[in-house]
Structures are given as C-alpha cells and as structure tokens.
C-alpha positions as a printed NumPy array, in Angstrom:
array([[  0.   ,   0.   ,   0.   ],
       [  2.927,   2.265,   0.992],
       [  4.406,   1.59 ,  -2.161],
       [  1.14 ,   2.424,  -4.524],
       [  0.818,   5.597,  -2.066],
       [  4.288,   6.994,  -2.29 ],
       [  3.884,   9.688,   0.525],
       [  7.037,  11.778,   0.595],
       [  6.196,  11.938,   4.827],
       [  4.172,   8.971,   5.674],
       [  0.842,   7.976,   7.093],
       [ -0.99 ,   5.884,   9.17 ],
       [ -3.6  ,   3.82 ,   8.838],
       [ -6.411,   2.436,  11.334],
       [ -9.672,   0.077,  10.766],
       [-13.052,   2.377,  11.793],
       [-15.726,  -0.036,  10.475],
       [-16.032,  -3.287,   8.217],
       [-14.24 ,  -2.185,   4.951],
       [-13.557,   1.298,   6.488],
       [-10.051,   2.436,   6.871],
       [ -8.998,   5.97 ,   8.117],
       [ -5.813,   7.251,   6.429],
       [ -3.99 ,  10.014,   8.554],
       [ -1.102,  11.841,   6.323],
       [  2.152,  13.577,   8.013],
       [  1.947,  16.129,   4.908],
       [ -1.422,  17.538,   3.711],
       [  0.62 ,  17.596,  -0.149],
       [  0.851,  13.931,   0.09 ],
       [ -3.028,  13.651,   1.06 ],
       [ -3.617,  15.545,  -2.226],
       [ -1.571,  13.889,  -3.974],
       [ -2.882,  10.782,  -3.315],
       [ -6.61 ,  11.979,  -3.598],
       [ -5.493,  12.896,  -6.976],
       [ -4.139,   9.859,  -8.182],
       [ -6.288,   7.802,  -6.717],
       [ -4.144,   4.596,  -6.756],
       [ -4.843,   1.356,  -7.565],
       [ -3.843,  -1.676,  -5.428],
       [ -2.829,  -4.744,  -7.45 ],
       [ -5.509,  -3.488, -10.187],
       [ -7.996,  -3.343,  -7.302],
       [-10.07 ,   0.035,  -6.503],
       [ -9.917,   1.313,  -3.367],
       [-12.588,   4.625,  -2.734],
       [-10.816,   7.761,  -1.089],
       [-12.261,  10.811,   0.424],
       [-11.099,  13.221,   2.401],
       [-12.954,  13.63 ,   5.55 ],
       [-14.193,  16.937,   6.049],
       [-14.324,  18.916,   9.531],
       [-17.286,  18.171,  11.038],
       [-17.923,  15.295,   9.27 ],
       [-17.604,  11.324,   9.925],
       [-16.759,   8.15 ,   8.368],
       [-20.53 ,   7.169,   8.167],
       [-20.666,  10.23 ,   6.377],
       [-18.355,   8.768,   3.411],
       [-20.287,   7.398,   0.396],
       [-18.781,   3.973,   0.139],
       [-19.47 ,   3.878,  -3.885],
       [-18.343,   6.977,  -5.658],
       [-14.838,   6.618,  -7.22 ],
       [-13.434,   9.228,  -9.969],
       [-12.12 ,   8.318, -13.013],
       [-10.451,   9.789, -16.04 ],
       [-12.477,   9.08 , -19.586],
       [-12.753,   9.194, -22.622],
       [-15.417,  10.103, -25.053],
       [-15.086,   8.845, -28.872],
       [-16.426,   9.746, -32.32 ],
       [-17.959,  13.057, -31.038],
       [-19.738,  15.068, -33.701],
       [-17.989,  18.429, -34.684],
       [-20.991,  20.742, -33.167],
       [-20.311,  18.767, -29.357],
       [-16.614,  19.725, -28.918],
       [-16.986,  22.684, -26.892],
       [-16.99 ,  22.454, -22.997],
       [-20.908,  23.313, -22.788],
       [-21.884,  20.355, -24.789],
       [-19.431,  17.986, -23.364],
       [-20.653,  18.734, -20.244],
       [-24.385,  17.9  , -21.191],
       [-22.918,  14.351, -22.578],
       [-21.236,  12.965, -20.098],
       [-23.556,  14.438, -16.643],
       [-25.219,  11.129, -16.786],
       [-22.171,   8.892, -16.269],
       [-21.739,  10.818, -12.915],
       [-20.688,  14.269, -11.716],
       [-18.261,  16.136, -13.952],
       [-15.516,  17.11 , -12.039],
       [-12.736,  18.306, -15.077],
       [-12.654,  18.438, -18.633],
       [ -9.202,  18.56 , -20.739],
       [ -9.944,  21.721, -22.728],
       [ -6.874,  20.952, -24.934],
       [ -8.702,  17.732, -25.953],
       [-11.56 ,  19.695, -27.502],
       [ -9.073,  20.511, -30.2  ],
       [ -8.744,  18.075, -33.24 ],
       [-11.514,  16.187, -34.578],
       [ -9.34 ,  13.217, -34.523],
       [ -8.599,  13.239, -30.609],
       [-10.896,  11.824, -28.277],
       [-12.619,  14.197, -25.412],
       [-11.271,  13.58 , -22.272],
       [-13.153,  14.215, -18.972],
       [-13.181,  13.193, -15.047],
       [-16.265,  12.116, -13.798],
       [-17.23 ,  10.369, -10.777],
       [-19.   ,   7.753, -11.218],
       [-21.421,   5.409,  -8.871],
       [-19.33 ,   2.143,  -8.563],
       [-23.018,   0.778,  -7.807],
       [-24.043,   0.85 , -11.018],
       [-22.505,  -0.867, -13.901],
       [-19.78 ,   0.249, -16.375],
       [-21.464,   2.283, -19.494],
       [-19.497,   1.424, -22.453],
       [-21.785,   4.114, -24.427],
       [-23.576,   7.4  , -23.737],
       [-27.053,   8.142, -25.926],
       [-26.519,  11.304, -27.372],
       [-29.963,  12.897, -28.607],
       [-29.685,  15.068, -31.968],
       [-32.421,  17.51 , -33.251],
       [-33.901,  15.184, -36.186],
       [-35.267,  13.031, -32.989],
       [-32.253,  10.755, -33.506],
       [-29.588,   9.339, -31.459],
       [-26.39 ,   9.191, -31.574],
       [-23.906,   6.568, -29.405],
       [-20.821,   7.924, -28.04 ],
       [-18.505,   5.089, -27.029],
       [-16.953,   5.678, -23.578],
       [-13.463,   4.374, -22.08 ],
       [-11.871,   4.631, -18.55 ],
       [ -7.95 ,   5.473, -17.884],
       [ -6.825,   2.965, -15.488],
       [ -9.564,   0.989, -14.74 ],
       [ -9.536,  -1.59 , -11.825],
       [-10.466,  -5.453, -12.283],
       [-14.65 ,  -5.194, -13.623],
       [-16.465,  -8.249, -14.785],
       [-17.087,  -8.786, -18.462],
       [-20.58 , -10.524, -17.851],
       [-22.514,  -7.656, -15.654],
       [-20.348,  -4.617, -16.351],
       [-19.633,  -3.873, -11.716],
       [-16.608,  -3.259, -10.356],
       [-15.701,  -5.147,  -7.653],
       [-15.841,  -8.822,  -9.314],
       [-14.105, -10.777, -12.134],
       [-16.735, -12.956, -14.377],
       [-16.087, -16.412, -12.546],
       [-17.281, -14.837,  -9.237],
       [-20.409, -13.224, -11.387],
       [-24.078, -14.363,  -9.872],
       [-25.246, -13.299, -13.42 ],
       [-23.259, -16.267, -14.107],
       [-24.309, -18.661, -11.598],
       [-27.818, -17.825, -13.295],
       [-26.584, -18.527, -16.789],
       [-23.871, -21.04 , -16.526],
       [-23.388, -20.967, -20.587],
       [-21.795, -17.432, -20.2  ],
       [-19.047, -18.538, -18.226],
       [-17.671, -20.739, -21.18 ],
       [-17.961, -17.677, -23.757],
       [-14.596, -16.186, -24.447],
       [-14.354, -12.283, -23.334],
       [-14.435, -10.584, -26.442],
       [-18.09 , -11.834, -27.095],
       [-19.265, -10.343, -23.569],
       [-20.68 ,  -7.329, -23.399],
       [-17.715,  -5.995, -21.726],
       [-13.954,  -6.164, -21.756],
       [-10.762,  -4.713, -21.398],
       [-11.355,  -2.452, -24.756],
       [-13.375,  -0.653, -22.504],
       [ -9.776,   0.584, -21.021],
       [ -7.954,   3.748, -22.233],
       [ -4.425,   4.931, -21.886],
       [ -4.032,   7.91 , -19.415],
       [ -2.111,  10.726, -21.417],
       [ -0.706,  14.073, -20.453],
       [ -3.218,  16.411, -19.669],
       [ -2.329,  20.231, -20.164],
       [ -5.714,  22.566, -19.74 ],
       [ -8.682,  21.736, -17.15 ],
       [-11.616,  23.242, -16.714],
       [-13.613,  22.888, -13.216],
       [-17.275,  22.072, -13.254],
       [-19.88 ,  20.899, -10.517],
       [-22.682,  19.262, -12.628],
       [-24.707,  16.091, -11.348],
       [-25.621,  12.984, -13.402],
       [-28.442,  10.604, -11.901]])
C-alpha cells in the first residue's frame, strides 16, 4: 500500500468499520496527492475521500470513485466544454474536462467524472440530436480496476459473477463476445488545460 501511495512523509492507517479504513497523512501535499491519483492496489479500486471537519466516516459514500475518460467519435458541433458537459452528466458528476482535448476532430474528449461504482460500467452514452435521432458515443476509462465482463460492476471478475451462476453458458464464452472487456480501457495521457465544473448525473 505504501508503495502504490508513495507519501514523501508517511501515514498511518487504522480500521473504523467493516471495509472502512482511516488514512492520517504527516503532509497535507501527500493527502492531495494521493486523492489525486487515486491509486490502484494490485488493479484493485480502493474509494478515497477526504474527511471533512465536522464530518464522519458514516458520512463517506462507500461507492463513488473518480475516473479519467474518454469520449469517442464526437460530432464536430459537441466539442466545446458546454456540450461535453451535457454528454457525459449522466455517467456521474463532472468534475474536469481537458480543454486541450476539444481541439482536433481526430482526438478523443477527455473528462473526469465520478462515477457510482453501484451501477454498472457504461461502455456508451445516448446522445440525442435535433432530427429526434440518437447518436452513441462510445466511452473508455484510464486505469480501470479489475470489472467483470458478464454484468459490467466493479468489484468482481466474471467467474465470481451471480449473473453467471444464473446462466452457466456465459461462463464458457470467451471475453471478447461479452458485453464488456478490457477495450473498454484507455491509456491515461498528459493532460495540459482543465476546466472545473460541478454538474450532477443521476
């Protein structure tokens, strides 16, 4: 954990409830940092918040979890921040968007949302248009944790999937028939401008 952490000053760590763990940092840049980064442990998600004054652990929603993603094969007239914004609110709260990813038609958008890690994985966002037509953007997440490939949750891999236990034929289909799968992953690159935004999805 130390090691996936990399505080500059060091922590500790104690137990406050059944899958609870309180984090206490020695440097408030190293809290930050970590917040930021979010770190996986071995390709496992593990939720962090930063406890407020005031507030307490019950407090702490033990499901939202922010991610980089990316939206692909955006029409011309939705690459501006406005737009983007309106796209991806329903995957979760928009936290950032990568202005300098608006740029090229090319380029995929790139945004941080948080998402509900009690819902399952979109791999597409319905995008209406004015002709009463859809569109489907296809979504992608930079370093997603293990997800199952049958049911789309985090938390699971498909051979521990009830959805499976239900439908024991899945289990012996090979993962790039499933509905999901590791193209649903995206490389993390360098992000240069960020915009700040507060809307909520449902």
């Amino acid at each position: 954990m130390k090691k996936a952490m990399r505080p500059l000053k060091g922590f500790t760590v104690s137990e406050v409830g059944q899958n609870l763990f309180s984090f206490h940092f020695c440097y408030v840049d190293d809290m930050t940092d970590v917040l930021n980064r979010e770190p996986l442990f071995d390709r496992n998600l593990v939720l962090l918040h930063e406890l407020g004054v005031g507030k307490k652990p019950s407090d702490v929603s033990p499901y939202l979890a922010t991610f980089w993603t990316r939206l692909y094969d955006l029409p011309t007239s939705a690459r501006n921040q406005k737009n983007i914004r309106a796209i991806a609110s329903p995957r979760g709260e928009v936290i950032e968007i990568d202005t300098a990813s608006l740029n090229g038609i090319n380029r995929s958008v790139k945004v941080k949302i948080r998402v509900d890690t009690g819902k399952p994985l979109k791999q597409e966002i319905k995008l209406a248009q004015k002709n009463d037509t859809y569109l489907w953007v296809p979504i992608k997440y930079e370093r997603l944790p293990s997800f199952c490939f049958i049911c789309g949750m985090l938390g699971h891999m498909r051979r521990e999937c009830d959805l499976a236990d239900d439908e024991r034929d899945i289990q012996s289909l090979p993962d790039n028939i499933l509905p999901f799968g590791d193209w649903m992953r995206a490389s993390p690159y360098k992000k240069t401008s960020v915009s700040t935004t507060g809307i909520s999805g449902n």
